[in-house]
C-alpha positions as semicolon CSV with decimal commas, in nm:
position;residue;x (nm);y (nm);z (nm)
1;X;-0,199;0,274;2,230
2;X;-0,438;0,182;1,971
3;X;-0,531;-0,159;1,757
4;X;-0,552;-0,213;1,422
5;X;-0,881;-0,438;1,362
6;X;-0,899;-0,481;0,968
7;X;-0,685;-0,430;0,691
8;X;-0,718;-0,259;0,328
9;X;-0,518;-0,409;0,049
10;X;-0,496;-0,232;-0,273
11;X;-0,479;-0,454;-0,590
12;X;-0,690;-0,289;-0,827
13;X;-0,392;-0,108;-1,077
14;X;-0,271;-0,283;-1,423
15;X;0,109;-0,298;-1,338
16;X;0,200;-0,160;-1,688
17;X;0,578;-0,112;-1,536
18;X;0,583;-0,516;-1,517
19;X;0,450;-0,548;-1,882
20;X;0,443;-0,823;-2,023
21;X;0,459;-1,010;-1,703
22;X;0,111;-0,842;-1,600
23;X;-0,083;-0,900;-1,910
24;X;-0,263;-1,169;-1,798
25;X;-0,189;-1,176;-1,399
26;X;-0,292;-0,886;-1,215
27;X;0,017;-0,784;-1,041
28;X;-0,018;-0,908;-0,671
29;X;-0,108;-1,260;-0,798
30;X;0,247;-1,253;-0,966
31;X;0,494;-1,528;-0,806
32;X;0,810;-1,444;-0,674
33;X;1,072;-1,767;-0,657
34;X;0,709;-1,945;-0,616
35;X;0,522;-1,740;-0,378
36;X;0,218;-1,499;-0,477
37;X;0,305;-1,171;-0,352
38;X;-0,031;-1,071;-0,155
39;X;0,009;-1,380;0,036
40;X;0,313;-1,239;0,158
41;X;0,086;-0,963;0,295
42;X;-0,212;-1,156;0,385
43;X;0,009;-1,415;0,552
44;X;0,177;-1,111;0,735
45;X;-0,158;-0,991;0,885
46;X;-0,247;-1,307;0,999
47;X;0,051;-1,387;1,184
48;X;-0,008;-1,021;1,353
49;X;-0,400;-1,119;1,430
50;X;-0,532;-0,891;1,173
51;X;-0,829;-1,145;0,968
52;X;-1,077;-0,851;0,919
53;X;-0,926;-0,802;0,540
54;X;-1,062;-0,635;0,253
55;X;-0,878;-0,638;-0,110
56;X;-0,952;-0,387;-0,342
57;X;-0,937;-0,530;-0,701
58;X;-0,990;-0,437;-1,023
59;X;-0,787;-0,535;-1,313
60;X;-0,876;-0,912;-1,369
61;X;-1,085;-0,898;-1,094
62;X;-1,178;-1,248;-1,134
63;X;-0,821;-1,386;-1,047
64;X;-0,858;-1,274;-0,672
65;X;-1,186;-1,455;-0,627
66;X;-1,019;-1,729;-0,484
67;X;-0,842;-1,550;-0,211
68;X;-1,190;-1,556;-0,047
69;X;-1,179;-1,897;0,000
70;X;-0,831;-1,991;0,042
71;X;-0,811;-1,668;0,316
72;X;-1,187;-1,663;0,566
73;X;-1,185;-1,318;0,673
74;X;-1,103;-1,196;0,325
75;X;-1,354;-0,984;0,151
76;X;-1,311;-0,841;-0,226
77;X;-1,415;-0,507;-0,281
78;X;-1,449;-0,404;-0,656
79;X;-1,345;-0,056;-0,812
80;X;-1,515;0,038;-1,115
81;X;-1,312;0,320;-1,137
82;X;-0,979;0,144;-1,175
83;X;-0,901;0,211;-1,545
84;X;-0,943;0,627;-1,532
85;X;-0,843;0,684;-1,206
86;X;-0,540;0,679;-0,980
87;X;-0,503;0,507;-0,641
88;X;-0,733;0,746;-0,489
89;X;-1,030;0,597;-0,602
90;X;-0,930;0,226;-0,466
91;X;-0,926;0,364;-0,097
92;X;-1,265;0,539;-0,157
93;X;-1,471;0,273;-0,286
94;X;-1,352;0,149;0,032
95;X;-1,354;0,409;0,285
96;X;-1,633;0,269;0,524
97;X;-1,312;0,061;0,643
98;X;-1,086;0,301;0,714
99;X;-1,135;0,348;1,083
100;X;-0,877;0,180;1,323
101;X;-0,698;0,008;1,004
102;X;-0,376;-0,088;0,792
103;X;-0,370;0,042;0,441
104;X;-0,112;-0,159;0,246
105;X;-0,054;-0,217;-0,100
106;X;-0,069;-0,608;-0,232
107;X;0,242;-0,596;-0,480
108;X;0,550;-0,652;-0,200
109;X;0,723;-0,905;-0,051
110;X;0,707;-0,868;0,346
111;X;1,007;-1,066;0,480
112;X;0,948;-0,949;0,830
113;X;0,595;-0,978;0,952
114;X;0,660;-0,761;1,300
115;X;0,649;-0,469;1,097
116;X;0,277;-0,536;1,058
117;X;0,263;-0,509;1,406
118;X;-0,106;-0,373;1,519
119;X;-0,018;-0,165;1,800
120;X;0,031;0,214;1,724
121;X;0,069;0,514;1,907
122;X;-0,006;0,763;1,622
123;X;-0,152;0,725;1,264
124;X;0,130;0,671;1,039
125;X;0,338;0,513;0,788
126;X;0,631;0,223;0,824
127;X;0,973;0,435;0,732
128;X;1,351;0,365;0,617
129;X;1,556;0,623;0,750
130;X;1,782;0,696;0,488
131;X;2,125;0,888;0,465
132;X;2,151;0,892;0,091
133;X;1,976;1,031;-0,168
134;X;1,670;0,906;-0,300
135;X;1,362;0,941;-0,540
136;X;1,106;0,828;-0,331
137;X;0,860;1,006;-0,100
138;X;1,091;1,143;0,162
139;X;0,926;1,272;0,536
140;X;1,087;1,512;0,786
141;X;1,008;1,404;1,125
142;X;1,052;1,666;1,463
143;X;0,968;1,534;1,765
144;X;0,795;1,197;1,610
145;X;0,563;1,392;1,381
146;X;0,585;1,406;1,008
147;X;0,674;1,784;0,946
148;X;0,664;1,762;0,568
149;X;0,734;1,553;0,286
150;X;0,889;1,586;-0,041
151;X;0,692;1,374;-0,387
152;X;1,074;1,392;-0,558
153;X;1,319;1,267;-0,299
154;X;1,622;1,372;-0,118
155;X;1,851;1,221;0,158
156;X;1,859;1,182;0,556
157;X;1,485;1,122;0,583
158;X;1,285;0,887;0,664
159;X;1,181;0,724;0,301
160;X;0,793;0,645;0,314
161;X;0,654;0,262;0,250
162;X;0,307;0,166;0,147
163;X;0,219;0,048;0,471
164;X;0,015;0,259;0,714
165;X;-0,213;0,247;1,054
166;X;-0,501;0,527;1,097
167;X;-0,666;0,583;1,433
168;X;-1,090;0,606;1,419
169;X;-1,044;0,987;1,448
170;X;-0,820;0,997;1,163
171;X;-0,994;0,743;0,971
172;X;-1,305;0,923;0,997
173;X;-1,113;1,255;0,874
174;X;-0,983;1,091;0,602
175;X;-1,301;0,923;0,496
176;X;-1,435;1,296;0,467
177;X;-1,129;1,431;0,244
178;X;-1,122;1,130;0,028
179;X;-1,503;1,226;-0,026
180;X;-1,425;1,559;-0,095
181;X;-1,147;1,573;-0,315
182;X;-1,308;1,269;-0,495
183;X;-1,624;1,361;-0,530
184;X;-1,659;1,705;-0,496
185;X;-1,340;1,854;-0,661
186;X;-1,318;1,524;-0,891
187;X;-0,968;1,478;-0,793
188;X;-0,915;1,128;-0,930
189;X;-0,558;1,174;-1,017
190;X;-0,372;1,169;-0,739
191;X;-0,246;0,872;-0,496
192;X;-0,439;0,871;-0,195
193;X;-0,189;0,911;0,043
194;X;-0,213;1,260;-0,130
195;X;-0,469;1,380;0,096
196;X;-0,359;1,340;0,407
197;X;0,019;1,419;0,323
198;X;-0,026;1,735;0,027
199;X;-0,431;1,840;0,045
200;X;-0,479;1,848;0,424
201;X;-0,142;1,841;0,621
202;X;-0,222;2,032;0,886
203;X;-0,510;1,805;0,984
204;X;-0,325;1,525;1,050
205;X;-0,013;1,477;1,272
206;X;0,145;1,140;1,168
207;X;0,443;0,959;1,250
208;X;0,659;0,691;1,158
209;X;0,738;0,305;1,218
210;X;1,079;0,241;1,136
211;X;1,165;-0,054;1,009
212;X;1,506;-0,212;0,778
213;X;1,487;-0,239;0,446
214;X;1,555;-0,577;0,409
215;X;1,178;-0,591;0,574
216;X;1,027;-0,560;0,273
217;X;1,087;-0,512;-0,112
218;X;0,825;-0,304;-0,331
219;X;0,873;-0,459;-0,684
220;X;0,769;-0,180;-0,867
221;X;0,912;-0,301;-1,235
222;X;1,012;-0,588;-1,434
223;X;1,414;-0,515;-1,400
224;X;1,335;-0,535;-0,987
225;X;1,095;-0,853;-1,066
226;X;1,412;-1,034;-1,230
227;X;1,681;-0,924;-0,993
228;X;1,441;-1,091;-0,764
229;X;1,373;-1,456;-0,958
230;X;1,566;-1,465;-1,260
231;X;1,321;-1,707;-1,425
232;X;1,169;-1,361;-1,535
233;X;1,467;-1,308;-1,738
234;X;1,319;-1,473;-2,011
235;X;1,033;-1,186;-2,067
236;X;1,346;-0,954;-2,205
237;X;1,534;-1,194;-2,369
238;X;1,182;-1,307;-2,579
239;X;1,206;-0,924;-2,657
């Protein structure tokens, strides 16, 4: 078994899909029926032991200053790169951290913290097995290791959430791609979870934490903002 010592939040993107909501709160620091949603997170990793935390911000960077204080342990890390690049250039401004951590994105609401659990057997992601058809990333597992996944979807799969654990070995490995495909091939618009899943699959073999999917929501729009806290209705009726 392995231990996840530290965690990576990402935090650094301008949440254009929760316009206007986002316009002048980054979109972690957004409240949901009163509660910030990286404190969701943060509050998650604590509970689990996990105080080694680093938040990579970017967009109105100066809003998550405070986290340092409110959370000890927490450590901003800034990307400059933010406003021309994708997600791939958040994890590599902070890639000395990778080793033995949790990668998790800071815009979701964790209901359940045990599925920040740091025990893990293999690097991985948390998974929803799912009968039906959907649009998300979608993995095919064989004997508890990913197999392939598909960017566009499907059904019976296990549907992949932006929460993941990486071993030192892997870490390290994925430290090297992310400096390759960043800096040498200036590959900077992809996600990150690109690399190990699309540019080097067969360097990796990951598996998957299932968990329910009333464990966590991923608000990735304004409509799923307001079908969470309807105070949010007002931003489309001001329309």
């Amino acid at each position: 078994m392995y231990r996840v010592e530290r965690a990576i939040i990402m935090a650094a993107g301008f949440g254009k899909r929760m316009y206007p909501v986002t316009l002048n709160t980054p979109k972690p620091l957004v409240r949901v029926n009163g509660v910030r949603m990286i404190d969701t997170v943060i509050d998650g990793l604590h509970k689990n032991g996990i105080n080694e935390i680093y938040i990579v911000v970017g967009y109105l960077k100066e809003q998550f200053m405070a986290l340092e204080k409110e959370y000890p342990g927490v450590k901003l890390i800034e990307n400059p790169y933010y406003d021309t690049c994708n997600n791939i250039s958040s994890l590599y401004v902070a890639r000395d951290y990778i080793k033995n951590a949790m990668i998790l994105d800071g815009d979701q609401m964790i209901y359940n913290p045990a599925i920040l659990t740091p025990e893990f057997e293999r690097s991985g992601y948390n998974s929803v097995w799912t009968d039906g058809e959907t649009d998300e990333w979608l993995q095919t597992v064989e004997n508890g290791i990913v197999v392939s996944c598909s960017r566009t979807g499907g059904k019976k799969g296990w549907q992949l959430y932006s929460i993941s654990r990486w071993t030192a070995e892997d870490g390290k490995k994925l430290r090297h791609h992310l400096e390759i495909e960043f800096e040498q091939k200036k590959n900077r618009q992809i996600y990150w979870d690109d690399v190990a899943m699309f540019c080097y699959p067969e360097e990796y073999q990951l598996g998957v934490y299932p968990m329910k999917k009333e464990d966590i929501i991923e608000v990735d729009n304004l409509d799923e903002l307001i079908a969470l806290d309807v105070s949010y209705k007002r931003y489309v009726e001001e329309k």
